[in-house]
C-alpha positions in Angstrom: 141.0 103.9 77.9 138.7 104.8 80.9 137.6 101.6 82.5 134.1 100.9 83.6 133.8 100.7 87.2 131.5 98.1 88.6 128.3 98.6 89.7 126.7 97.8 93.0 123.3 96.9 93.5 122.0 99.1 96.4 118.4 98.5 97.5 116.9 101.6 99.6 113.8 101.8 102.0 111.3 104.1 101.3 109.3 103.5 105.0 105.8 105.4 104.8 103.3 106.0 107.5 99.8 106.0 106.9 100.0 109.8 107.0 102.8 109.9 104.3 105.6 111.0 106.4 108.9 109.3 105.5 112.1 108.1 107.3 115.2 109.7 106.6 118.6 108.6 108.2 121.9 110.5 109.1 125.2 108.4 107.8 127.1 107.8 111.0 130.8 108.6 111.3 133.2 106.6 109.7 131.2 105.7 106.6 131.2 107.3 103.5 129.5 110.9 103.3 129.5 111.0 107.2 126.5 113.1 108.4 124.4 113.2 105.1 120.9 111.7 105.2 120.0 109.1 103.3 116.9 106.7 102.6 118.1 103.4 104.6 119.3 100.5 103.0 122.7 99.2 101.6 124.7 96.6 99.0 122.5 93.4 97.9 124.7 90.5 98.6 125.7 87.9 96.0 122.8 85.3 95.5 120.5 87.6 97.4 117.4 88.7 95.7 116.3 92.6 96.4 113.7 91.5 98.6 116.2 89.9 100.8 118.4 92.3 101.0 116.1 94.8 101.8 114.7 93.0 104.7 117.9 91.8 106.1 119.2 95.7 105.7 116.5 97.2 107.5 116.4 94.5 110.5 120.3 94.8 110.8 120.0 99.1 110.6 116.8 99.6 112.3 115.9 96.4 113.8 112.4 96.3 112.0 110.6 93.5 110.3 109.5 94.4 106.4 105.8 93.2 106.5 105.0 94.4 103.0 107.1 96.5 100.2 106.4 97.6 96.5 109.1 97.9 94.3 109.4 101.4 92.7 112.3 103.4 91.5 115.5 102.3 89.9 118.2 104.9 89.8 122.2 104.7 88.5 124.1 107.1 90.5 127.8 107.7 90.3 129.8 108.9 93.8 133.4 109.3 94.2 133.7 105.9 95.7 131.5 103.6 94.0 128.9 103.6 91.0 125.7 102.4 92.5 122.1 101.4 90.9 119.7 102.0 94.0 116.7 99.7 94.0 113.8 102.1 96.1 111.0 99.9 97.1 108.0 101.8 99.6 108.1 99.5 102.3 104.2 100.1 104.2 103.9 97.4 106.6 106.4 96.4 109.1 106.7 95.3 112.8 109.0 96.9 115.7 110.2 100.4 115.8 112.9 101.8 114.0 115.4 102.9 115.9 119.8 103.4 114.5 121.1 100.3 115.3 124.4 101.9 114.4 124.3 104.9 116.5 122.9 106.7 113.1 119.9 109.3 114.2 116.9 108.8 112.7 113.8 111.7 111.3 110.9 111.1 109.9 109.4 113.7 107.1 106.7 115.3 105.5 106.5 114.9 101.4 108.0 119.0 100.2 109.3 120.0 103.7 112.4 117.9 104.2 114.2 120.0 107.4 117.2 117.8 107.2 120.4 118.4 106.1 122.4 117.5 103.9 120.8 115.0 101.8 122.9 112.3 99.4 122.9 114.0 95.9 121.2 110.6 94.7 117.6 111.1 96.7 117.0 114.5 95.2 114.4 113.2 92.7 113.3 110.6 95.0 112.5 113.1 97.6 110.7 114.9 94.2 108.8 111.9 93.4 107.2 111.7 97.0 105.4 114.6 96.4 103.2 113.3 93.2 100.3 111.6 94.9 99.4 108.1 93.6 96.2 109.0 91.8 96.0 111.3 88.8 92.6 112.1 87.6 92.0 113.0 83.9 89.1 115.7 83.5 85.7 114.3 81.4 84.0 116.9 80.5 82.7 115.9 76.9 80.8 112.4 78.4 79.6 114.7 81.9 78.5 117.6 80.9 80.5 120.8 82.6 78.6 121.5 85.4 78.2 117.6 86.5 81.5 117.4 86.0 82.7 120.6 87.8 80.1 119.2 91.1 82.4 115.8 90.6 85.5 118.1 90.2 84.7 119.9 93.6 83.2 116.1 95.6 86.8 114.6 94.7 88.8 117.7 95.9 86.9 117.7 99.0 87.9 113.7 99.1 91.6 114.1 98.4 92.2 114.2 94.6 95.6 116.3 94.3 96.6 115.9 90.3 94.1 116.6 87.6 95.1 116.6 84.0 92.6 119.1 81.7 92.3 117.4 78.6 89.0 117.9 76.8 89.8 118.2 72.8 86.5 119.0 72.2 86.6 122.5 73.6 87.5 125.7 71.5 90.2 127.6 72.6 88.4 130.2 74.3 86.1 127.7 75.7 89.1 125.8 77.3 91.3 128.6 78.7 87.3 129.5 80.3 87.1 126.1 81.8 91.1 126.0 82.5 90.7 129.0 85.0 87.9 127.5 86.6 89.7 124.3 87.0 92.6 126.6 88.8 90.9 128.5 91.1 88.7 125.6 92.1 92.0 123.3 93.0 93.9 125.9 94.5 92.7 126.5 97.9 93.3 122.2 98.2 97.0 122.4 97.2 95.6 120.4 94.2 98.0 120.8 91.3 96.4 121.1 87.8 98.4 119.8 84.5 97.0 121.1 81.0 97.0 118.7 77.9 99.9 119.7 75.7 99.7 123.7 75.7 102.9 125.3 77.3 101.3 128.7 76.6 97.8 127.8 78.3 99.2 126.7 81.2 101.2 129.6 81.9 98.3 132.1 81.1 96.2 130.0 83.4 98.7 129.6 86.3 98.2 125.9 85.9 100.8 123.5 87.6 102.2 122.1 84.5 101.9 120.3 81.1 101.4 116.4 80.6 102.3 116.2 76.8 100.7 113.3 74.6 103.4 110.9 73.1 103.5 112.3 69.6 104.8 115.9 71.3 107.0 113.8 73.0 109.1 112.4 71.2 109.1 115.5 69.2 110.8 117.7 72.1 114.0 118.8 71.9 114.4 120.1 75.1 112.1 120.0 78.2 109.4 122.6 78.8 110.0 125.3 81.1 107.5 125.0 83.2 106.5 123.3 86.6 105.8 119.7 86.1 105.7 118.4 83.3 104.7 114.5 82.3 104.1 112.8 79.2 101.8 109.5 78.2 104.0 106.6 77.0 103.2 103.5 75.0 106.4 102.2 74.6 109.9 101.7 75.9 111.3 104.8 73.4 108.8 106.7 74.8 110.0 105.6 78.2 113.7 106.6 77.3 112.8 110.2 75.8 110.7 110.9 78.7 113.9 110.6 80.9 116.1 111.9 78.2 114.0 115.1 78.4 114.1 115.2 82.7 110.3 114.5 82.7 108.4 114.3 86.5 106.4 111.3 85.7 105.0 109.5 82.9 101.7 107.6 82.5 101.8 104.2 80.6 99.5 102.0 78.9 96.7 100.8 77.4 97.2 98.4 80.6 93.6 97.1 80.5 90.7 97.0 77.7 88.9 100.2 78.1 85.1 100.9 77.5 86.0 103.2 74.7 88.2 100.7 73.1 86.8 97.1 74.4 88.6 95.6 71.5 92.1 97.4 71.8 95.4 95.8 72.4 96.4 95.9 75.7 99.3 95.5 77.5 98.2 93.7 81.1 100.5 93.6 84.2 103.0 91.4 83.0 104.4 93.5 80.1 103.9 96.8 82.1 105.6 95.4 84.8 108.3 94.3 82.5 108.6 97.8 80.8 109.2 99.6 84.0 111.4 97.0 85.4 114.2 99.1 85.9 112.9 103.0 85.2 114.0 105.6 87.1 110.5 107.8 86.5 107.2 107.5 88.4 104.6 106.2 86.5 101.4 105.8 86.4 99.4 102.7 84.9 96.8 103.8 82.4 94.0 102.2 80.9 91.1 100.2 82.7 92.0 101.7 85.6 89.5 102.1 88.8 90.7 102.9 92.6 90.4 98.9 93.3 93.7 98.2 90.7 95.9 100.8 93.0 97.3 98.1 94.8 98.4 95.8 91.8 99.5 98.8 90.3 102.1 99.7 92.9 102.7 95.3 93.2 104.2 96.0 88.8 106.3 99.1 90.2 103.7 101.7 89.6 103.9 104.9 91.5 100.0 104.8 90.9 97.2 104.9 88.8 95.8 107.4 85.9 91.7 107.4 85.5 89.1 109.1 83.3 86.1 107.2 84.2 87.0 106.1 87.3 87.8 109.3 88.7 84.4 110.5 88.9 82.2 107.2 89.4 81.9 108.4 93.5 82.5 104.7 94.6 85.9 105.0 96.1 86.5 106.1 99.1 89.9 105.6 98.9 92.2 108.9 99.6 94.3 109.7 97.0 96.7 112.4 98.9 99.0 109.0 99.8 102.3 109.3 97.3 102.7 106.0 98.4 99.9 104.1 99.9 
């Protein structure tokens, strides 16, 4: 019989400037994987909450004080020499200057051009997951009209919207691939990426980004779709599961708040979302309710952002939603 070898909590830093760039660190010699970069961190001693840990780690590696950090991924990892769950929090406030307290160099990066080499096979997706900015905008056509919306569309580009899900059920095939192309050439010259409700074959005739697949296609999938990114909408923790089963980019969960459409719906509030996402390894984005001023108590639950219809196109934020991590 194989036995089980223990596993050791490991809490990891993910430090982000204003401007999104991200510090990496070289292992120094004499450590495990000697010369690979890493996020910083290390083991959670025993009584030692995460929180802790993560500030004693980061004062003791790069002799900076952790002002203010959101929890976000939790990943299991297996290496040669231990069997690790990593605990990534964004840490977005802190005081001092990091600098390798153990003679271990120090870069910081931008999100999709990481110049460093090589990385821990663990921080792959993380390094992935730093590219989805924190604010994904779902398109509403049938309340706007087309051309208010596409004048919306083209104010919240120009503001920093960088994920837009097409989803307008009301549309007729032709109608939608019409409107599909126009979404695609509109985003592309912002490096916006544009996901298309549920239809593999639009997206690909469209040169869309991706596919975000409703829950019922979900947990229908056998396999993941070939294509770009792909995310799903999750209202439960089987949902969650199949959604990393299936090697999904993100996932979007809710209801989290009573919405204007359904005022009357169950909802799940902070607590239980918090609670479902506890330990998840995925990004997700809270659903439901949502306008730009719940972005921080979203990412307080373990969010990696927030998912709006409405608020998306109301004009009253002037928040920029380019940050992966705020």
């Amino acid at each position: 019989m194989t036995q089980r070898r223990k596993v050791v909590d490991v809490v990891a830093a993910v430090i982000v400037q204003p401007d999104g760039r991200f510090l990496l660190a070289r292992r120094p010699d004499g450590k495990p994987y000697a010369g690979y970069w890493e996020f910083p961190g290390g083991k959670v001693e025993a009584g030692e909450s995460l929180l802790h840990a993560l500030a004693r780690e980061l004062h003791e590696e790069l002799g900076i004080e952790v002002k203010h950090a959101y929890p976000w991924l939790v990943r299991h990892f297996d290496y040669e020499h231990a069997s690790v769950k990593l605990h990534f929090f964004r840490v977005v406030a802190w005081t001092g200057e990091p600098h390798g307290k153990e003679g271990q160099l120090l870069a910081w990066q931008t999100p999709g051009s990481v110049d460093v080499i090589p990385l821990l096979p663990a921080n792959g997706p993380i390094l992935n997951a730093l590219e989805l900015p924190a604010i994904l905008a779902i398109s509403n056509i049938a309340e706007m009209g087309e051309e208010p919306f596409m004048a919306s569309f083209a104010s919240a580009l120009e503001k920093g919207l960088r994920l837009i899900q097409l989803r307008e059920k009301s549309l007729s095939p032709l109608e939608l691939e019409r409107v599909a192309q126009r979404f695609v050439a509109l985003a592309r010259p912002y490096g916006a990426k544009v996901l298309i409700n549920a239809d593999v074959r639009l997206a690909e005739a469209t040169g869309a980004d991706g596919v975000h697949l409703p829950s019922s296609a979900l947990m229908s999938l056998e396999a993941r779709p070939q294509i770009g990114l792909v995310g799903a909408s999750c209202h439960s923790s089987d949902e969650l599961a199949r959604a990393v089963e299936l090697g999904l980019d993100y996932v979007l969960l809710g209801t989290v708040l009573p919405t204007r459409s359904h005022p009357g719906g169950p909802a799940l509030g902070w607590d239980a979302f918090a609670a479902l996402i506890g330990d998840y390894p995925l990004p997700v984005y809270a659903l439901g309710g949502m306008s730009p001023t719940h972005l921080e108590t979203a990412w307080s639950a373990g969010a990696h952002g927030i998912a709006m219809l409405r608020g998306a196109w109301s004009g009253r934020s002037g928040l920029n939603p380019t940050k992966a991590t705020g």
